[in-house]
Chimera marker file (.cmm) of the C-alpha trace (Angstrom):
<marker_set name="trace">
<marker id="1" x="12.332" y="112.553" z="78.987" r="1" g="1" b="0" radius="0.5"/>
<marker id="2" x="13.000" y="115.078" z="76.244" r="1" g="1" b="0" radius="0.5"/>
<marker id="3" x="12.969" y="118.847" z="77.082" r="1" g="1" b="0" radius="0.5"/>
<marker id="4" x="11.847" y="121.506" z="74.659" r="1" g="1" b="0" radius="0.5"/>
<marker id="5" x="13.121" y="124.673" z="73.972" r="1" g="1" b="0" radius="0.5"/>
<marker id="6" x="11.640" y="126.667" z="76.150" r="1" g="1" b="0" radius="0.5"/>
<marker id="7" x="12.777" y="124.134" z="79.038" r="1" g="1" b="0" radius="0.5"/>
<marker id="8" x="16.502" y="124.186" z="77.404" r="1" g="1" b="0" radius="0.5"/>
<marker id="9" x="16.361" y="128.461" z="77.802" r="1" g="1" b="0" radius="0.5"/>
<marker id="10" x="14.676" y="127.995" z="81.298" r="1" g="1" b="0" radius="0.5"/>
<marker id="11" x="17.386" y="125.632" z="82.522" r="1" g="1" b="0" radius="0.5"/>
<marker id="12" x="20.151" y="127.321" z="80.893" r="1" g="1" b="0" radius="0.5"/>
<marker id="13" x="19.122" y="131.048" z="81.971" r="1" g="1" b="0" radius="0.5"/>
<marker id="14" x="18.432" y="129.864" z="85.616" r="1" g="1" b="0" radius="0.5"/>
<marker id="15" x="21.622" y="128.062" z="85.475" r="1" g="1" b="0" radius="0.5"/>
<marker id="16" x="23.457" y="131.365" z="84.050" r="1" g="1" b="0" radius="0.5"/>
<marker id="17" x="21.825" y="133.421" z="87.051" r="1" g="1" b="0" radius="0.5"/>
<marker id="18" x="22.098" y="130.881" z="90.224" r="1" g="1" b="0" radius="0.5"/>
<marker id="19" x="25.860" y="130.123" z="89.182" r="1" g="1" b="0" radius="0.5"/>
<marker id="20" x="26.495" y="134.372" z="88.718" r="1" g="1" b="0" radius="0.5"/>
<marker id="21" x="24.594" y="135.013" z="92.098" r="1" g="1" b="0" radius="0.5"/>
<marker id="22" x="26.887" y="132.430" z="94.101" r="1" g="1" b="0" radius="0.5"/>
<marker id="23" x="30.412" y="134.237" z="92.848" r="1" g="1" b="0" radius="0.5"/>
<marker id="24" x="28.768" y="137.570" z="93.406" r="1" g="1" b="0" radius="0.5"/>
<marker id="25" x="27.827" y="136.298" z="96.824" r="1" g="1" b="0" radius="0.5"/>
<marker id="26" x="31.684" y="134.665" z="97.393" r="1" g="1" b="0" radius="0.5"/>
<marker id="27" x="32.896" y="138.043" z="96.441" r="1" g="1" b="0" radius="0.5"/>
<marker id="28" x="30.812" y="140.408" z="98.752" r="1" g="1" b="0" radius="0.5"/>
<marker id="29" x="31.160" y="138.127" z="102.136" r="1" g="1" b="0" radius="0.5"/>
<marker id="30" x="34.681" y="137.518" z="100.673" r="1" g="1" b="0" radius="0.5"/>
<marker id="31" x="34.895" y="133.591" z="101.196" r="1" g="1" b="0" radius="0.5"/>
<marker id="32" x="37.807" y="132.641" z="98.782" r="1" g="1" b="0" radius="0.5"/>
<marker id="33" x="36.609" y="128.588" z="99.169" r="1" g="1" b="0" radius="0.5"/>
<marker id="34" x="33.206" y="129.557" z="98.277" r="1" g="1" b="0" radius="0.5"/>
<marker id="35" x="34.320" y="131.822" z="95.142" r="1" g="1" b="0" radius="0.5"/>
<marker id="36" x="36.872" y="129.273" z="94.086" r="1" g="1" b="0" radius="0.5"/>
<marker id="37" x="34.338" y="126.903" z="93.779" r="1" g="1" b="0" radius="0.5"/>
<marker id="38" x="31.955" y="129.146" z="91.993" r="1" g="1" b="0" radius="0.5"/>
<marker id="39" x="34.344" y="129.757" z="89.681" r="1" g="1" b="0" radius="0.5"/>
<marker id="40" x="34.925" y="125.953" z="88.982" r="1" g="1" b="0" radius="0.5"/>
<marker id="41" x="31.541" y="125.571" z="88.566" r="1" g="1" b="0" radius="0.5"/>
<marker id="42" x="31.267" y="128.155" z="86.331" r="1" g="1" b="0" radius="0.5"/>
<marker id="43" x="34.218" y="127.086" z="84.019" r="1" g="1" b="0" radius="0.5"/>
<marker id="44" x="32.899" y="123.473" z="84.139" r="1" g="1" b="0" radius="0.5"/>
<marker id="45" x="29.519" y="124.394" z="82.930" r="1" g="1" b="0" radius="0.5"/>
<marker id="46" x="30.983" y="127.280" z="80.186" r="1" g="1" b="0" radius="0.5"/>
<marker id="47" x="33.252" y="123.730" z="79.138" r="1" g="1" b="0" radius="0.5"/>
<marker id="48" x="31.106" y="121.346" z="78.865" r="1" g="1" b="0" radius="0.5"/>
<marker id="49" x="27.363" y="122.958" z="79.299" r="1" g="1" b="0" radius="0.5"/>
<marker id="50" x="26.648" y="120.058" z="81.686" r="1" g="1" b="0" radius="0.5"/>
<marker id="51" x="24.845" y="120.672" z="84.781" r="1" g="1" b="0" radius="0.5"/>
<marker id="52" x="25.454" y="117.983" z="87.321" r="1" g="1" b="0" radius="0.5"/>
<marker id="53" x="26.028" y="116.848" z="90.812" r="1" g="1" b="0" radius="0.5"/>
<marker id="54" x="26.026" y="119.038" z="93.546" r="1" g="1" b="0" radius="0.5"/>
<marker id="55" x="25.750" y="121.848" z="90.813" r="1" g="1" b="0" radius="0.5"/>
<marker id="56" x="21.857" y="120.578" z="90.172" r="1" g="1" b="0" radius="0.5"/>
<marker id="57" x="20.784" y="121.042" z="93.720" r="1" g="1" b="0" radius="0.5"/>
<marker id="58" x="22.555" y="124.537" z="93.674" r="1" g="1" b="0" radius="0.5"/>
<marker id="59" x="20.564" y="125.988" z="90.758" r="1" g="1" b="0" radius="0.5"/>
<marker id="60" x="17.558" y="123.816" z="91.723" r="1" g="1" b="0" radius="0.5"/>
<marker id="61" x="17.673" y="125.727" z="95.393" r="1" g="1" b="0" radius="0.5"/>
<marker id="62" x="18.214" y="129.181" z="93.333" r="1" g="1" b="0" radius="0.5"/>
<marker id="63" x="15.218" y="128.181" z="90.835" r="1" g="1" b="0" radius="0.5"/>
<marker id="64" x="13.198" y="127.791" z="94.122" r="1" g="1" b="0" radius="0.5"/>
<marker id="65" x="13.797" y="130.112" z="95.919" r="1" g="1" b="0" radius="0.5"/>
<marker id="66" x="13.831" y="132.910" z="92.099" r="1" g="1" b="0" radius="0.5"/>
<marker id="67" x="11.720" y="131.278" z="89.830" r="1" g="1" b="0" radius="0.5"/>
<marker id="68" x="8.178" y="130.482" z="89.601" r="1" g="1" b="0" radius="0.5"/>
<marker id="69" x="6.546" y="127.040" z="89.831" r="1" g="1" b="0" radius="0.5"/>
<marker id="70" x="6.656" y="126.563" z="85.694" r="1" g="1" b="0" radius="0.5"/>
<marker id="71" x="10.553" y="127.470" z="85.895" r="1" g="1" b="0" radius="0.5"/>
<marker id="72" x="11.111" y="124.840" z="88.177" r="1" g="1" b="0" radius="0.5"/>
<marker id="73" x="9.199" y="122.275" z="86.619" r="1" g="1" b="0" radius="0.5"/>
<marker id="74" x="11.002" y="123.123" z="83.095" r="1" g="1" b="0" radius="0.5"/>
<marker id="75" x="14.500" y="122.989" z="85.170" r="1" g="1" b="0" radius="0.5"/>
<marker id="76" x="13.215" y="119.681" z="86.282" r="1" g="1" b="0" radius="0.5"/>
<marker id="77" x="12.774" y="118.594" z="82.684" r="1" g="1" b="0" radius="0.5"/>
<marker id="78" x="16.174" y="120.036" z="81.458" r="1" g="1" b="0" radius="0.5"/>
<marker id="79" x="18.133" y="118.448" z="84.032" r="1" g="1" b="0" radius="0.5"/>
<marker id="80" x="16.035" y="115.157" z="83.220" r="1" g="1" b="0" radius="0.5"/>
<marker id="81" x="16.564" y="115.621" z="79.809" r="1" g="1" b="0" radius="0.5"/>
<marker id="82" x="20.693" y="116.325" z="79.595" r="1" g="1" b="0" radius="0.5"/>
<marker id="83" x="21.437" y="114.048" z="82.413" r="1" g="1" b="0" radius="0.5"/>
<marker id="84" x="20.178" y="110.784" z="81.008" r="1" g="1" b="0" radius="0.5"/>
<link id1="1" id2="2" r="1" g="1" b="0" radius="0.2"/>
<link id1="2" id2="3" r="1" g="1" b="0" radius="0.2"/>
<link id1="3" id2="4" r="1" g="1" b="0" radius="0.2"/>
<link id1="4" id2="5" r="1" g="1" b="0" radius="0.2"/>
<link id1="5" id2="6" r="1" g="1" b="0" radius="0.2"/>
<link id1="6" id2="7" r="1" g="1" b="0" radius="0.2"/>
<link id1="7" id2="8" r="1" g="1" b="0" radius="0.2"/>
<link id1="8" id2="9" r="1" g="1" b="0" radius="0.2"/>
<link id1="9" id2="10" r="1" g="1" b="0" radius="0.2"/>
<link id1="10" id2="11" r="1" g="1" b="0" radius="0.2"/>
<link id1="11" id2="12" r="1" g="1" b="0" radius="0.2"/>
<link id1="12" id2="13" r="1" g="1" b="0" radius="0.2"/>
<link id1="13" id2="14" r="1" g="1" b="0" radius="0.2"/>
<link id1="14" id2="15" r="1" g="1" b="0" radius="0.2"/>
<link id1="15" id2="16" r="1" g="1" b="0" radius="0.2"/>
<link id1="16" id2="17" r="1" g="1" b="0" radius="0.2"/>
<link id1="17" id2="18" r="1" g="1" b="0" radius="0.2"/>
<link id1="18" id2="19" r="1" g="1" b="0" radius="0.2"/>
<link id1="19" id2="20" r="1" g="1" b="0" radius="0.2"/>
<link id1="20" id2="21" r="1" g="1" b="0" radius="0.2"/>
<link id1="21" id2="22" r="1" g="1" b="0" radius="0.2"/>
<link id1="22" id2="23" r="1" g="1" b="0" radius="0.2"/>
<link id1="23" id2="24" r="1" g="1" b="0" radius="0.2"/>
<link id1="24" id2="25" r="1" g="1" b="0" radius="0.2"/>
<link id1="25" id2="26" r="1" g="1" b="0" radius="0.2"/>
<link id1="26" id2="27" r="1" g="1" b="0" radius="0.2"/>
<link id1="27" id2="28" r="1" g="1" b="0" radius="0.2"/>
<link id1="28" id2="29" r="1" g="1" b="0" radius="0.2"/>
<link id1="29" id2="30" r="1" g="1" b="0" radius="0.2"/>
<link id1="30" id2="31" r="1" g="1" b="0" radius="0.2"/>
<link id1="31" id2="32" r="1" g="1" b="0" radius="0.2"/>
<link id1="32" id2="33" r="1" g="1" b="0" radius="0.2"/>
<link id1="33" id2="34" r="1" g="1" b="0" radius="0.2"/>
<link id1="34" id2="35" r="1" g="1" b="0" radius="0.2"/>
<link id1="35" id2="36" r="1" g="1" b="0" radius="0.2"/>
<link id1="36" id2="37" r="1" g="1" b="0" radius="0.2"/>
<link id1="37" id2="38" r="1" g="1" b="0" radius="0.2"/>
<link id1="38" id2="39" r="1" g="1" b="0" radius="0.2"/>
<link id1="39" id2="40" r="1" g="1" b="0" radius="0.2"/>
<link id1="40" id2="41" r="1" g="1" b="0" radius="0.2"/>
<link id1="41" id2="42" r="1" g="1" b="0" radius="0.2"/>
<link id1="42" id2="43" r="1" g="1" b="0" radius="0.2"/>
<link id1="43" id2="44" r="1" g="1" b="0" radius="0.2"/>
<link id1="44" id2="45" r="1" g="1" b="0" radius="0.2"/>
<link id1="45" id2="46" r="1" g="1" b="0" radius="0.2"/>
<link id1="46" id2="47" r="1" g="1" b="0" radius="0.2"/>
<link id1="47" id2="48" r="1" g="1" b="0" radius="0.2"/>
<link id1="48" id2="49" r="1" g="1" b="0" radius="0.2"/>
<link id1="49" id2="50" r="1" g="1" b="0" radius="0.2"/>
<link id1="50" id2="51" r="1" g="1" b="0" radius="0.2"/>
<link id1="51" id2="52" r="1" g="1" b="0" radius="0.2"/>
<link id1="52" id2="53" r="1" g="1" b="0" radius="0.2"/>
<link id1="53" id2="54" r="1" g="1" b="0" radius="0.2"/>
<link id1="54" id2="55" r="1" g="1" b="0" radius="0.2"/>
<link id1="55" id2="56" r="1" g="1" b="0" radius="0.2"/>
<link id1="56" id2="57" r="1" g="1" b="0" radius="0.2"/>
<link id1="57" id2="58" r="1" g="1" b="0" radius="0.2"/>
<link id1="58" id2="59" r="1" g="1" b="0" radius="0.2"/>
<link id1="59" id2="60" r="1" g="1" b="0" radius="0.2"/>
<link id1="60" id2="61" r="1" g="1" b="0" radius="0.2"/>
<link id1="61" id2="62" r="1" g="1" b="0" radius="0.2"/>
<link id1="62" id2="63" r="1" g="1" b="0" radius="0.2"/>
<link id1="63" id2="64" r="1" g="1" b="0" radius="0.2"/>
<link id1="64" id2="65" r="1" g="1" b="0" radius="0.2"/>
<link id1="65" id2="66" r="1" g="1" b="0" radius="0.2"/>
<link id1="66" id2="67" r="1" g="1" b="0" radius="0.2"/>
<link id1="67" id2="68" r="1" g="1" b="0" radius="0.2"/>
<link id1="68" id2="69" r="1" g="1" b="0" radius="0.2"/>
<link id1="69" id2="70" r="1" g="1" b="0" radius="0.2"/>
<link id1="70" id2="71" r="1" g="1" b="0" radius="0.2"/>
<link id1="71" id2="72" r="1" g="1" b="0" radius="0.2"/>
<link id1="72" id2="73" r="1" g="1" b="0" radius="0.2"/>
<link id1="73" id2="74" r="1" g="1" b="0" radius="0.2"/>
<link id1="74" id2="75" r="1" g="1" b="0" radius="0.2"/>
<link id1="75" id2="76" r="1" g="1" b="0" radius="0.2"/>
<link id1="76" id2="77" r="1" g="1" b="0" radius="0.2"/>
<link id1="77" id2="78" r="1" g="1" b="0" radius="0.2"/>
<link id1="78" id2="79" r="1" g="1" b="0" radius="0.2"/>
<link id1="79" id2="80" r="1" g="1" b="0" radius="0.2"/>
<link id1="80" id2="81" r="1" g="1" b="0" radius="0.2"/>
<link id1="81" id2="82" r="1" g="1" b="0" radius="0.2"/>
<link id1="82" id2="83" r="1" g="1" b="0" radius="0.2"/>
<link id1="83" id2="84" r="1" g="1" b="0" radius="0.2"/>
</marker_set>
């Protein structure tokens, strides 16, 4: 399945937010695990610009519970797309 643009900008800006939103969330309840893994996450993705794993279900559940119905389905797509 090949993602276009607009599904590549989705994925990466919901990716961006969900991954931001979980460190700012470590910080405030002030879980180290939680913000050490955040951080991982965050380091992996600014490395490589892969989204995988548990990481997918992560941004999926932010894109859920954030985005509309379109921004899921062009998530869907992206991760399709850049994970086969």
């Amino acid at each position: 399945m090949e993602a276009s643009t607009d599904d590549e900008a989705t994925g990466r800006l919901l990716t961006a937010a969900a991954l931001h939103d979980v460190a700012a969330h470590a910080e405030a309840i002030q879980d180290a695990n939680l913000a050490s893994a955040a951080q991982t996450m965050l380091e992996a993705w600014d490395e490589d610009g892969k989204v995988e794993g548990v990481m997918q279900l992560v941004i999926m559940k932010y894109a859920q519970e954030h985005g509309t119905p379109d921004d899921v389905a062009a998530l869907h797509r992206w991760f399709a797309a850049t994970t086969s």
